[in-house]
C-alpha positions as CSV (number, residue, x, y, z in Angstrom):
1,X,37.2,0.6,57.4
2,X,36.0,-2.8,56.5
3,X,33.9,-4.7,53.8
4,X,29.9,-4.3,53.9
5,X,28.6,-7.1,55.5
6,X,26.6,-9.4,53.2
7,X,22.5,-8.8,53.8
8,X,22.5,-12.5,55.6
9,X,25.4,-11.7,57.8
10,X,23.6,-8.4,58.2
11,X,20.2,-9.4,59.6
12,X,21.8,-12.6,61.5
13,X,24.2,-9.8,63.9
14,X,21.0,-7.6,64.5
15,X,19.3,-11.1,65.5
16,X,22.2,-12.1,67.9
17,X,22.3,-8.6,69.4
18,X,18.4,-9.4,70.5
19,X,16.7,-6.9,67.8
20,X,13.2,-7.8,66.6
21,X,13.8,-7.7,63.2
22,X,11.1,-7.4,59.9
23,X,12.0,-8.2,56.6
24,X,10.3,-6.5,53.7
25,X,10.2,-7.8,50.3
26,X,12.9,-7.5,48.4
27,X,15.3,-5.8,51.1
28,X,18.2,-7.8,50.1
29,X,18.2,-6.2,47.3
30,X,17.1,-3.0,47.2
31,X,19.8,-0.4,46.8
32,X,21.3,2.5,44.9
33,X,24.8,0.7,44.0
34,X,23.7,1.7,40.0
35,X,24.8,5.3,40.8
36,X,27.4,4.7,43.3
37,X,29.9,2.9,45.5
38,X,29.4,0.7,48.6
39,X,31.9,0.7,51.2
40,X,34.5,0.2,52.5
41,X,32.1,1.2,55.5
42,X,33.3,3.0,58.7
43,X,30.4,3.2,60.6
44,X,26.9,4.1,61.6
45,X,24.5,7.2,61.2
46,X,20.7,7.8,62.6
47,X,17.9,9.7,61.6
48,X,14.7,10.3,62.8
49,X,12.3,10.3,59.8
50,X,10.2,13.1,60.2
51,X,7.2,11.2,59.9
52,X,4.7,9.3,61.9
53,X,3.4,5.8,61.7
54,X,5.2,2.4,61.3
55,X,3.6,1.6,58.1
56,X,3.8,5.3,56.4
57,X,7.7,5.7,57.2
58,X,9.0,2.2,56.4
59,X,6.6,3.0,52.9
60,X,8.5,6.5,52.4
61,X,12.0,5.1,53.5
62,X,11.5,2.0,51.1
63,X,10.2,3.7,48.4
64,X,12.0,7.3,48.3
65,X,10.3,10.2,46.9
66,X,10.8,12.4,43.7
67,X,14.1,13.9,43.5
68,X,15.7,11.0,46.1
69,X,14.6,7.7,45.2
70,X,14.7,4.5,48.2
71,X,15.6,2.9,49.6
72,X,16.5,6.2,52.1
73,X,18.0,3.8,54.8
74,X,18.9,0.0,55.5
75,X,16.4,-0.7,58.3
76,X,13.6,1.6,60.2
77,X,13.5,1.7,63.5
78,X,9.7,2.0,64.7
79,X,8.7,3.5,68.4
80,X,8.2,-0.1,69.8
81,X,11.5,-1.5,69.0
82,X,11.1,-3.3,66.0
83,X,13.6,-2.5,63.2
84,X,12.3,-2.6,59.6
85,X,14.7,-3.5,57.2
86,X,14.2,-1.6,53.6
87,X,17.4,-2.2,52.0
88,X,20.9,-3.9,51.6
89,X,23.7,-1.5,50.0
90,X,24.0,1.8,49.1
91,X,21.4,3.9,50.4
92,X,20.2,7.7,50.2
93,X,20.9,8.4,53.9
94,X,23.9,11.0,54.6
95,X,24.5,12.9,51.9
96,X,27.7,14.9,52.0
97,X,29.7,15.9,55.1
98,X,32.7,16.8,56.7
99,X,36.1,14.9,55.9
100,X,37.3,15.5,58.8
101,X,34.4,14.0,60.8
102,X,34.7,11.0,58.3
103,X,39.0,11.2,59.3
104,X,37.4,11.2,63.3
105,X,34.9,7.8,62.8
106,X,37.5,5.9,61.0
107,X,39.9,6.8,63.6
108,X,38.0,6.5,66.6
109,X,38.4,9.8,67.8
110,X,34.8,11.3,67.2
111,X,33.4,13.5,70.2
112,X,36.9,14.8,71.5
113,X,37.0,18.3,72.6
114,X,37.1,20.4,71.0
115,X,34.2,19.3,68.7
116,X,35.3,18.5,65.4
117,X,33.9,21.2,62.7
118,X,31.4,20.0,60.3
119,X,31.1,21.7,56.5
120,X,27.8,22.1,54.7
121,X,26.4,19.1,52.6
122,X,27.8,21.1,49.7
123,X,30.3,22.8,50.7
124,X,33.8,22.2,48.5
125,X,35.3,19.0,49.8
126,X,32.3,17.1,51.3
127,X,32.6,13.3,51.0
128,X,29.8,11.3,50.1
129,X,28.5,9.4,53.5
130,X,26.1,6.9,51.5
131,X,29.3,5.0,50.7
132,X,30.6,4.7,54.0
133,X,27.8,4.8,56.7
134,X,25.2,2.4,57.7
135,X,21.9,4.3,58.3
136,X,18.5,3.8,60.1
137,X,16.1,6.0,60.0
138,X,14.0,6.0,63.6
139,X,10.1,7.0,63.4
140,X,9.6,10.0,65.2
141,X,8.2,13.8,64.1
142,X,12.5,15.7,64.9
143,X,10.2,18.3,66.2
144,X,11.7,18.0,70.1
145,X,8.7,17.3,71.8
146,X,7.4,13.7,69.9
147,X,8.7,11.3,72.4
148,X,11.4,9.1,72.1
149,X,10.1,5.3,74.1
150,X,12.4,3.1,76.0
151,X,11.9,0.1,73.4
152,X,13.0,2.6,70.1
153,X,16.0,4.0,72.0
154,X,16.9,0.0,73.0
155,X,16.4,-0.9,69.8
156,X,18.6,2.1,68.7
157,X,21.4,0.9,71.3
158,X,21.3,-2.6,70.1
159,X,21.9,-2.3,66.3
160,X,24.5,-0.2,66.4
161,X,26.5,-2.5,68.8
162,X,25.4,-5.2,66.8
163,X,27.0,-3.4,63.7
164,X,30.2,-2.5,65.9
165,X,30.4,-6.0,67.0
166,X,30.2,-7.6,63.9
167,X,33.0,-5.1,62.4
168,X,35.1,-5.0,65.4
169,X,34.3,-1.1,65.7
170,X,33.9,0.7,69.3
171,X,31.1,3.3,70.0
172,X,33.0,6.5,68.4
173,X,31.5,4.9,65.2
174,X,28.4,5.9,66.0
175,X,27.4,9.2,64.9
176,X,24.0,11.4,64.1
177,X,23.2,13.1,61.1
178,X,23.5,16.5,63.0
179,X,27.1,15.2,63.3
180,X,27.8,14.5,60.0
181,X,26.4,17.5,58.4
182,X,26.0,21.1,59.7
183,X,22.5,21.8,58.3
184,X,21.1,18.8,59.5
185,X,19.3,18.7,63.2
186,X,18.7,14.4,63.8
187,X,18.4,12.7,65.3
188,X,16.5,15.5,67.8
189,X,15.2,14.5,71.4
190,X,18.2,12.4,72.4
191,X,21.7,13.4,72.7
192,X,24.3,11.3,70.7
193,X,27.3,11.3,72.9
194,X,24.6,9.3,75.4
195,X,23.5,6.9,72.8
196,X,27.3,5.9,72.5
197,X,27.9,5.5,75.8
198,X,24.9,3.2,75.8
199,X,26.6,1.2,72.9
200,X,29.7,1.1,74.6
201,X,28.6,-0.6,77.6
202,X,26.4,-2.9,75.8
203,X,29.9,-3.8,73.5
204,X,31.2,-4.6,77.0
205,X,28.9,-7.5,77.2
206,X,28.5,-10.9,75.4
207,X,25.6,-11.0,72.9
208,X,23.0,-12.9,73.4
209,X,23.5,-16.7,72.8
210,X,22.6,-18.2,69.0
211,X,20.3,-21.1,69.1
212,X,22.7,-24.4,69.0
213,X,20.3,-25.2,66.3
214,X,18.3,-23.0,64.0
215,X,14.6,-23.5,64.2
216,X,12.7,-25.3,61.1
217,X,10.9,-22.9,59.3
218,X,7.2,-23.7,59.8
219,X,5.6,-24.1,56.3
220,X,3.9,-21.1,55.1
221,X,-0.1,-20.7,55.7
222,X,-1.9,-18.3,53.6
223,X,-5.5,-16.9,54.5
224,X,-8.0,-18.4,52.0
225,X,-9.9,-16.1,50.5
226,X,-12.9,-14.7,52.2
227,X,-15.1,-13.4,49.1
228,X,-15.3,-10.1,47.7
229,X,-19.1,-10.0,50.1
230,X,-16.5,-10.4,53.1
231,X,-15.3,-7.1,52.3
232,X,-18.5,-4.9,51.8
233,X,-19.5,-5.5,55.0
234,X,-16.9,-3.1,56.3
235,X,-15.8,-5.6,59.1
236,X,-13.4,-5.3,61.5
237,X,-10.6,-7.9,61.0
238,X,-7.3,-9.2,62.2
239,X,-7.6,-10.6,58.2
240,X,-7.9,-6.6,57.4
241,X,-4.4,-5.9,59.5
242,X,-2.7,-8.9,57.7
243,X,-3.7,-8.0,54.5
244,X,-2.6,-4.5,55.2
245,X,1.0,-5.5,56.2
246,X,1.3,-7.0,53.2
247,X,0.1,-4.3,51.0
248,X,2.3,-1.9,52.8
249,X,5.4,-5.2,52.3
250,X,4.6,-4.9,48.4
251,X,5.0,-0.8,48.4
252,X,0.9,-0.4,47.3
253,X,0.3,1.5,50.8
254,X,-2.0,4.3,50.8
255,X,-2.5,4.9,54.7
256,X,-2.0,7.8,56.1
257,X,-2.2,5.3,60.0
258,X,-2.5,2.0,60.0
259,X,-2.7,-0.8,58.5
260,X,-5.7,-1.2,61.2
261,X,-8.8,-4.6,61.7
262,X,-11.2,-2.0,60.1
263,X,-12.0,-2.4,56.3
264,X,-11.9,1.2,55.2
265,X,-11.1,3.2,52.2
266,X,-7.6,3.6,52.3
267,X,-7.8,-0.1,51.9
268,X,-9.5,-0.4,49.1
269,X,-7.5,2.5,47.3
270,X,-4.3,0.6,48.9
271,X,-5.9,-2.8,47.6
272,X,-6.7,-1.5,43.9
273,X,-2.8,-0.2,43.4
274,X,-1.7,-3.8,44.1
275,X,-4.0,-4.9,41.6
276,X,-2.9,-2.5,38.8
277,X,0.5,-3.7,40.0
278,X,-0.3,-7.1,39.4
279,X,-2.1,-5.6,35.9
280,X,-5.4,-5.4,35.9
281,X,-7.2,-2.0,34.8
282,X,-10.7,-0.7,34.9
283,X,-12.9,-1.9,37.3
284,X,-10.8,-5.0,37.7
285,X,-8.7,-2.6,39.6
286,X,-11.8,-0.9,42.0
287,X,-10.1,-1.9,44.9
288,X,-12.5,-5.1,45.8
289,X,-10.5,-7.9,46.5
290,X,-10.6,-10.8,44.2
291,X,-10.0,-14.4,44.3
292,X,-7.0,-14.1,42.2
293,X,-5.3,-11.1,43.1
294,X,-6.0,-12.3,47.0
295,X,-4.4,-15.4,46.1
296,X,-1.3,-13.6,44.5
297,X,-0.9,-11.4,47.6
298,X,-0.3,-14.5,50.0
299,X,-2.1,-12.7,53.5
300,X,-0.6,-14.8,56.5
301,X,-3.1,-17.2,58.0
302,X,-4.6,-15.5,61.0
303,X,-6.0,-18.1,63.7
């Protein structure tokens, strides 16, 4: 068992381990520790999301939905490797489970035959996991046949050795949701007792090296505004993607896929929720970006 690592020393051993890490606003932050405790933490547990689309899940796993509010995870791990991070501290992850499974993580016995029994979510006795686990939530449909690509599983591999490393943990502290809780079938596609011998051997090796210096931030450029005409002309954009990522960083995503260069409507409806969000009403909020809202929503310069 061990202290939560801080968010910094969080993101900085998923950046030595070699993830490609994205920060959404506010992750540091964001967290259920109102209605619960955090830590001591003895490991970590994966998902798959059930969803598909970078921009879609990261939304659903930041924001939550009715009944289980976000963040539902602390990072998302999309299908080309790059992990998502959504929120610092207590999270809506693992539910309830099995004591005696929690008793196997912290003692690094996990996997030993015979398999260790595993109670209901709400069976009498269950111990809360979203004190004690780590979760990430991997993009894929859990339906057995949506594939599973060499970069998410990687990706996978790496931040749970980067989370073992940084605690001193070995591989046994690895475990899936379908581990933790009988009803529960994720991660599905891959096999778990795989994914730890993966982590193992990667805890075998060195990290890769930190930079003996870290870089200077480069000073932030935003897009200028292009005018509202820009937008009616329904063109196709790397402005449109950037703008998109941004929308979907501030939680005022309405795609279904994407964000994509194509102006369409789900950008405009995504557009107008981020200016109600910044207040506006009526056809203030119709969706057609403004000089002012534009400038609020800071679009990274695209060359």
């Amino acid at each position: 068992m061990a202290a939560p690592l801080s968010a910094d020393r969080f993101v900085a051993a998923l950046r030595a381990e070699g993830v490609t890490v994205v920060e959404h606003d506010g992750w540091r932050n964001h967290n259920r520790n109102q209605v619960g405790t955090w830590g001591p933490v003895v490991g970590v547990m994966i998902h798959h999301t059930v969803s598909s689309g970078t921009a879609n899940s990261v939304s659903l796993c930041y924001d939550g939905y009715a009944g289980l509010p976000g963040p539902l995870c602390h990072g998302v791990i999309a299908k080309d490797g790059s992990v998502h991070l959504v929120g610092s501290g207590r999270a809506n992850h693992a539910g309830g489970g099995d004591p005696s499974v929690l008793k196997a993580v912290i003692s690094e016995t996990y996997g030993a035959r015979p398999p260790v029994p595993r109670e209901h979510q709400g069976s009498a006795g269950a111990v809360d996991g979203n004190s004690r686990f780590y979760g990430f939530e991997c993009v894929n449909l859990g339906n057995g046949s949506d594939p599973w690509p060499a970069a998410q599983l990687d990706a996978i591999e790496r931040v749970s050795a980067a989370l073992c490393r940084a605690h001193g943990w070995g591989a046994k502290s690895v475990i899936g949701h379908s581990e933790w809780s009988d009803w529960k079938n994720d991660p599905r596609g891959f096999g778990m007792p795989g994914m730890r011998d993966r982590v193992q051997g990667r805890l075998g090796k060195a990290p890769a090296p930190r930079p003996t210096a870290p870089a200077k931030p480069a000073k932030p450029r935003y897009q200028p505004f292009p005018g509202t005409a820009f937008f009616k002309t329904t063109p196709s954009s790397p402005i449109i993607t950037a703008m998109g990522r941004r929308l979907v960083a501030e939680g005022c995503a309405r795609y279904q896929v994407g964000p994509s260069p194509r102006w369409s409507e789900a950008d405009r409806q995504s557009y107008a929720a981020w200016q109600r969000k910044l207040g506006f009403s009526g056809s203030d909020a119709d969706g057609w970006p403004g000089a002012t809202s534009w400038n609020a929503l800071k679009v990274p310069y695209t060359a």
